[in-house]
C-alpha positions, 0 to 999 in steps of 0.5 A, a space after each residue: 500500500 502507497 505511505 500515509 501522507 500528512 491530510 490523510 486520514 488515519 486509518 482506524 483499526 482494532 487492538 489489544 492494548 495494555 489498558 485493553 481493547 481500543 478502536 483506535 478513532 473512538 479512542 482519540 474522540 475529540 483529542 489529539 494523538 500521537 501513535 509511536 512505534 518500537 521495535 520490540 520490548 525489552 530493548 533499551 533504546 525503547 525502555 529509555 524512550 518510553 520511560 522519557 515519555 512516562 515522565 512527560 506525559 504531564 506536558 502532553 496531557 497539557 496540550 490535549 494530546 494522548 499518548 499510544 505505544 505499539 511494539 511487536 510483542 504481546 501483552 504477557 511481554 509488555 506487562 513485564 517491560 512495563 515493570 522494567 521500564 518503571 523501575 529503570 526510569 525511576 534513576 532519572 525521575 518518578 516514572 509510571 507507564 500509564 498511557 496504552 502499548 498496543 500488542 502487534 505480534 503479527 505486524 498487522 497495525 505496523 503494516 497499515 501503517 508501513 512502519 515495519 524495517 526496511 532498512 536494518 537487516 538485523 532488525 528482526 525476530 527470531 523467526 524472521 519477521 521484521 520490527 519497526 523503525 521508530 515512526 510518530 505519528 501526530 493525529 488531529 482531532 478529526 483522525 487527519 495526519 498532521 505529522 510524521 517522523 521516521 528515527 531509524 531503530 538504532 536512534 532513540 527520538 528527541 522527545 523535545 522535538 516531538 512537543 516543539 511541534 505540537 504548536 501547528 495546532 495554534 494557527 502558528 507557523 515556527 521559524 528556525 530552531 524555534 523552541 516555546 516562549 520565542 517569536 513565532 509566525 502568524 499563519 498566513 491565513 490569519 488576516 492582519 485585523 484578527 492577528 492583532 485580536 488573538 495575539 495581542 502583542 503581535 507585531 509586524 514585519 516588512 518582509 520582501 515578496 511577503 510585504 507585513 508578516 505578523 509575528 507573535 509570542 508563544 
């Protein structure tokens, strides 16, 4: 099937997750979401990862944004990792795994949404089968494909980064190494007059071939 391109749907799908069954669009109802993929439990690159996002799920639940894991093992073996995960984390700051990781063993939800490794041969499972990439997936209320980021398996993602762009949801656009409290860009479909009502310290800037382009604080 072709990739999953950002304004396409998400596709909906049904799995067993560590906080139970989910279908997957009625579990991020009026929310945003972002899916994330590991290659598999037990290893460390994802144990520290999914510690990091433990620990900051108070920064995402700020924003409105739920948190799902996917890796190609089972329930029985994400309830152990789980503990692992845990009990590593806690060296770095109280951690406590509660958002959902949804059991794939047969790559079926990793296929739909072609995460699987195409790349890294020793990327796989005793029996062969391939693992995923470290993909993301930021998902809109109205289950749109707002976002995607692709880490191979041998890299763990900046979570930094993953927050930093969660900021599309506010009609901004961000310049170059943006990061929150800096000067931000106005979307160009906000007209100047409505700028200055829902950024009131909004200020504007001449800016050749763009003539004035609001510029705000976020």
């Amino acid at each position: 099937m072709p990739s999953l391109r950002l304004g396409n749907i998400a596709p909906d799908f049904e799995a067993e997750t560590t906080a139970g069954p989910i279908k997957f669009h009625e579990w991020i109802g009026n929310s945003w979401a972002i899916l994330f993929s590991h290659p598999g439990d037990f290893t460390p690159v994802c144990t520290t990862e999914l510690g990091e996002v433990a620990r900051r799920a108070g920064d995402f639940a700020k924003r409105d944004v739920k948190l799902i894991g996917i890796s190609a093992n089972g329930l029985k073996d994400h309830s152990k990792w789980v503990e692992d995960i845990n009990d590593f984390g806690a060296r770095y700051g109280p951690t406590n795994v509660e958002f959902p990781i949804i059991a794939d063993e047969e790559r079926k939800i990793s296929t739909l949404y072609d995460m699987l490794d195409e790349q890294d041969a020793t990327n796989r499972d005793a029996k062969g089968l391939p693992f995923t990439i470290r993909t993301v997936f930021v998902i809109d209320p109205k289950k749109v494909i707002r976002l995607t980021i692709a880490y191979p398996a041998s890299t763990g993602r900046n979570f930094d980064e993953i927050l930093r762009v969660l900021g599309d949801k506010h009609r901004i656009t961000t310049p170059v190494n943006w990061n929150k409290g800096e000067d931000v860009i106005v979307h160009p479909s906000v007209a100047n007059d409505e700028a200055r009502v829902l950024f009131p310290e909004v200020t504007f800037h001449k800016v050749r071939l763009f003539d004035i382009k609001p510029v705000a604080k976020y």
